[in-house]
N, CA, C and O of each residue as an XYZ file, in Angstrom:
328
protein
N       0.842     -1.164      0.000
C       0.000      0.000      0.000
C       0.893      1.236      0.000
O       1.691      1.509      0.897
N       0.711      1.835     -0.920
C       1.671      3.448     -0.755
C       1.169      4.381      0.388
O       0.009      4.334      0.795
N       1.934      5.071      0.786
C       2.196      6.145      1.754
C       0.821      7.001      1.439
O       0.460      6.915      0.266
N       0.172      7.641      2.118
C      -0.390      8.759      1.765
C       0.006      9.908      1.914
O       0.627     10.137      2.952
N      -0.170     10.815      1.123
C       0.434     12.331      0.635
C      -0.474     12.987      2.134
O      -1.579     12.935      2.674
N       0.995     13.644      2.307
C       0.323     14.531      3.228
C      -0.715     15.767      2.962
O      -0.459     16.347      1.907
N      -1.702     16.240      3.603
C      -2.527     17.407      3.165
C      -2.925     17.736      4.933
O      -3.143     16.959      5.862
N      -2.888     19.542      4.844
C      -2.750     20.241      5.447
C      -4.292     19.945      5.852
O      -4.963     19.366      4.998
N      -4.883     20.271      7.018
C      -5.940     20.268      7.565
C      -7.066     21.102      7.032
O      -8.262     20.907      7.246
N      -6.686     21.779      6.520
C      -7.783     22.840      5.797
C      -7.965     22.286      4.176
O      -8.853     22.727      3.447
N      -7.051     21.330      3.774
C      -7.917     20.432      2.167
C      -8.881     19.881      2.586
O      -8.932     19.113      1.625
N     -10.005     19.474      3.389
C     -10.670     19.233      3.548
C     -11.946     19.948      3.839
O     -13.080     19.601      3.508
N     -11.641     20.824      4.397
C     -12.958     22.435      4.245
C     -13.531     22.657      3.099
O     -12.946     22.727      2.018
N     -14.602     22.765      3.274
C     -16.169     22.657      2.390
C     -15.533     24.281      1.837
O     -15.787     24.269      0.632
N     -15.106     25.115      2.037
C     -14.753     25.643      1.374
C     -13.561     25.788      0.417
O     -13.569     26.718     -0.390
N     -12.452     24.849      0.463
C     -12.001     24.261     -0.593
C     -12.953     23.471     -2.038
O     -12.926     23.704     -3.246
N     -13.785     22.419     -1.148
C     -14.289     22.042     -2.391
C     -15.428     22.833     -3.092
O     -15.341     22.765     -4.318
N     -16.426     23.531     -2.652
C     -17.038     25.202     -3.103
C     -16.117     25.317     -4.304
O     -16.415     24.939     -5.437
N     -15.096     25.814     -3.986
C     -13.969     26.706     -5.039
C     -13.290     26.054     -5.814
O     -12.440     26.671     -6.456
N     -13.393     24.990     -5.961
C     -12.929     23.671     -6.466
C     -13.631     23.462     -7.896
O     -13.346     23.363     -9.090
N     -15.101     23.455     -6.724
C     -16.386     23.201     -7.669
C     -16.657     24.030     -8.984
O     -16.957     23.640    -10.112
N     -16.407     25.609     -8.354
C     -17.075     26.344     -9.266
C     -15.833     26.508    -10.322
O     -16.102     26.742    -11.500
N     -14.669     26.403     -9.957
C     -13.760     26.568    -10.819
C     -13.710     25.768    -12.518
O     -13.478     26.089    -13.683
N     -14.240     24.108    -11.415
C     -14.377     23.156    -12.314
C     -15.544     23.521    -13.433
O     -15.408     23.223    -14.620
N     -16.394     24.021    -13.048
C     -17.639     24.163    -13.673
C     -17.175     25.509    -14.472
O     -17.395     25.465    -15.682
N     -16.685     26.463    -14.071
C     -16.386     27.391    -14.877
C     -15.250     27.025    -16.303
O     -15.370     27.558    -17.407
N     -14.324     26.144    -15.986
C     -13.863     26.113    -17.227
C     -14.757     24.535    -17.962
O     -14.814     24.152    -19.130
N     -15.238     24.048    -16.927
C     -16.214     23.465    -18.338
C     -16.980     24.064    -19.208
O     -17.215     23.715    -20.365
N     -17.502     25.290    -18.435
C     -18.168     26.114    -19.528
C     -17.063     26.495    -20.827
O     -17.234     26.258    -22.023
N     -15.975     27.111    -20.220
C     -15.045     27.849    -21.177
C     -14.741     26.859    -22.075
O     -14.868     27.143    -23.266
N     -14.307     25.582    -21.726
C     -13.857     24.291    -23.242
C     -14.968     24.684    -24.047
O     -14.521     25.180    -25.081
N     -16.363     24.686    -24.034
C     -17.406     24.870    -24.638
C     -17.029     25.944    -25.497
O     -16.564     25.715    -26.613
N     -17.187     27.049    -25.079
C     -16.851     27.847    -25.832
C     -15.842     28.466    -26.718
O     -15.919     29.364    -27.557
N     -14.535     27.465    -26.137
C     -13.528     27.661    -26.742
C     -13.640     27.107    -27.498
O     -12.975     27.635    -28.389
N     -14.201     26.045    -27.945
C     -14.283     24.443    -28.951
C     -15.156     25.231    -29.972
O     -14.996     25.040    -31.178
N     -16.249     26.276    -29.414
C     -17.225     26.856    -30.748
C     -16.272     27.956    -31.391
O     -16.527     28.122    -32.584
N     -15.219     28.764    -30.896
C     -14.648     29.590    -31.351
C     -13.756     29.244    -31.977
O     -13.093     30.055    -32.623
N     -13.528     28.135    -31.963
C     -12.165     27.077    -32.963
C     -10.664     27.396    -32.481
O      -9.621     27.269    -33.122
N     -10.894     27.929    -30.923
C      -9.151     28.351    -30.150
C      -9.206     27.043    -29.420
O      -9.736     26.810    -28.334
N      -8.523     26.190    -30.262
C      -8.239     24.941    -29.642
C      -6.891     24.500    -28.146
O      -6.735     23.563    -27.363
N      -6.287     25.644    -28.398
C      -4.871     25.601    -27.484
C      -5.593     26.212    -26.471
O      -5.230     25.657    -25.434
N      -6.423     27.059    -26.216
C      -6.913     27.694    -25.209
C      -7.886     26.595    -24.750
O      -8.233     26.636    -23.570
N      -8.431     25.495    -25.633
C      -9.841     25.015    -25.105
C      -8.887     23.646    -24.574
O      -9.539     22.994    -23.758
N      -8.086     23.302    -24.726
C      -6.832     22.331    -24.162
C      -6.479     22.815    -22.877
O      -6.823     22.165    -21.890
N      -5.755     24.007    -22.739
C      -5.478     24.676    -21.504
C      -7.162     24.896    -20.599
O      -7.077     24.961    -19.373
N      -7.753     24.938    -20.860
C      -9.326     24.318    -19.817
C      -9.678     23.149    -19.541
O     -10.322     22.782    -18.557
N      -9.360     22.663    -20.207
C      -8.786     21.317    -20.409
C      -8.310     20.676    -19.062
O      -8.778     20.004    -18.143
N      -6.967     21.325    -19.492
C      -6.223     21.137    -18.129
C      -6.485     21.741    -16.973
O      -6.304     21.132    -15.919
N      -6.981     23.115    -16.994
C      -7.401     23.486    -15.533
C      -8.620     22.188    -14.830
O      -8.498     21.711    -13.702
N      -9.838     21.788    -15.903
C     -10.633     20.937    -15.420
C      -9.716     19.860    -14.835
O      -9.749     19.758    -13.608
N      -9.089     19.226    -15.357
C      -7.940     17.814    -14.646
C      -7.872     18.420    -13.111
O      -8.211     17.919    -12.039
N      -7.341     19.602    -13.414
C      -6.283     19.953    -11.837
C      -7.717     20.131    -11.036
O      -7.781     19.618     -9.919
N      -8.907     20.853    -11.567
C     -10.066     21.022    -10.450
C     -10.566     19.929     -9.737
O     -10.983     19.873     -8.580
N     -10.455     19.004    -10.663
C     -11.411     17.636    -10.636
C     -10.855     17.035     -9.693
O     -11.420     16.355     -8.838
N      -9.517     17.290     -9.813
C      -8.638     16.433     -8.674
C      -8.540     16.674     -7.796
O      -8.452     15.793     -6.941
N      -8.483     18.292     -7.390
C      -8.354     18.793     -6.052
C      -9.667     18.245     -5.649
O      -9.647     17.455     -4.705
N     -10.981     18.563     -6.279
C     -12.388     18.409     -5.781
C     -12.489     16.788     -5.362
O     -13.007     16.701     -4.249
N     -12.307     16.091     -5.663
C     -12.241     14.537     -5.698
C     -10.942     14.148     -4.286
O     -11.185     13.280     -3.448
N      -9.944     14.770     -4.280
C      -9.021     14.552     -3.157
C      -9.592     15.240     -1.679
O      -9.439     14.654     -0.607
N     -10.214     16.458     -1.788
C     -10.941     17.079     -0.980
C     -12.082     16.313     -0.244
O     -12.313     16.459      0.956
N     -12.897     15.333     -1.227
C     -14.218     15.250     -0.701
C     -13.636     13.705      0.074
O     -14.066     13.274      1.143
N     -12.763     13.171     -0.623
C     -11.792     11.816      0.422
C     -11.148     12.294      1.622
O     -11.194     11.719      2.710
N     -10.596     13.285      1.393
C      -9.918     13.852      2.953
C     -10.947     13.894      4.084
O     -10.934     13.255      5.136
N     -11.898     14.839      3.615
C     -13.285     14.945      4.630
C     -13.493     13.810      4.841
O     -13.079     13.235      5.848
N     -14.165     13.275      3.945
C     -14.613     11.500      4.357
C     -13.655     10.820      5.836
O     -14.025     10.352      6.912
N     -12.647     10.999      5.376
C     -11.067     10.497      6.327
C     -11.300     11.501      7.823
O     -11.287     11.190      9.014
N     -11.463     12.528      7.270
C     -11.532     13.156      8.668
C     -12.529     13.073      9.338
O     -12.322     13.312     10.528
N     -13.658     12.804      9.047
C     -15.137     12.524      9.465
C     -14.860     11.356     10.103
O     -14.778     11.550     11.316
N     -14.623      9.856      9.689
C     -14.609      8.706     10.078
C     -13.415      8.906     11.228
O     -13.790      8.465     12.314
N     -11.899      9.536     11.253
C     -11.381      9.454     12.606
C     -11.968     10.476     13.528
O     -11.437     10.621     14.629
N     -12.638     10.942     13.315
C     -13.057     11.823     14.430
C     -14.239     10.987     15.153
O     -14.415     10.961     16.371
N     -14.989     10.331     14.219
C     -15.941      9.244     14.735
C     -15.191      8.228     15.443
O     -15.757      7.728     16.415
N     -14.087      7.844     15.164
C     -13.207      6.683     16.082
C     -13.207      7.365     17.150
O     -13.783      6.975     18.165
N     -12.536      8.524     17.068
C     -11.600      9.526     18.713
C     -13.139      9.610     19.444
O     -13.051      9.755     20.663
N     -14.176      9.561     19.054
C     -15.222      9.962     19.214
C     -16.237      8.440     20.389
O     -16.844      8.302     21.451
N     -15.860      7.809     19.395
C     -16.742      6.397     20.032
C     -16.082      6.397     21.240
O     -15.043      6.985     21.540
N     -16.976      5.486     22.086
C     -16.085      4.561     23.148
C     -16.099      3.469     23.076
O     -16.917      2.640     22.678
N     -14.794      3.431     23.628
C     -14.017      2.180     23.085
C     -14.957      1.300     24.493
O     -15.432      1.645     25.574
N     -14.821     -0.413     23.429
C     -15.574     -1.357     24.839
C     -14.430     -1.874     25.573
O     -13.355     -2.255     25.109
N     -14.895     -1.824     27.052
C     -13.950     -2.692     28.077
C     -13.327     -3.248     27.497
O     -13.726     -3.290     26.333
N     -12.002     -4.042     27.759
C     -11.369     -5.337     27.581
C     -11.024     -5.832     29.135
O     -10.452     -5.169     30.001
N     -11.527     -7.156     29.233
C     -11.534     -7.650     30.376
C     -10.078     -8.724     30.041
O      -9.646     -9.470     30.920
């Protein structure tokens, strides 16, 4: 199993993925329009911003998940052991 990448406590804030979101959604719009205007190097470079959004948004909503479930561990009580 590989190591997991460290991420700072705040990749996981609903306001990371918000800004994540709209980013993503904003250059999906822009490929659109870049693809009707026939600026293909520009509609590539949205392209790529979508990759990098998608990923942050997708790594974000796993971190939470991760942080939700240990906080539910630290959280439970643990049963006796006799």
């Amino acid at each position: 199993m590989a190591a997991t990448p460290f991420r700072p406590p705040w990749f996981g804030h609903i306001g990371v993925q918000l800004l994540a979101g709209v980013a993503l959604a904003y250059n999906l719009v822009q490929i659109v329009l870049k693809l009707v205007d026939g600026q293909w190097g520009a509609a590539f470079l949205s392209f790529a911003w979508c990759v990098l959004f998608g990923y942050v948004l997708t790594e974000s909503l796993s971190f939470r998940k991760e942080q939700q479930r240990a906080a539910a561990d630290d959280d439970a009580p643990s049963a006796p052991t006799d």
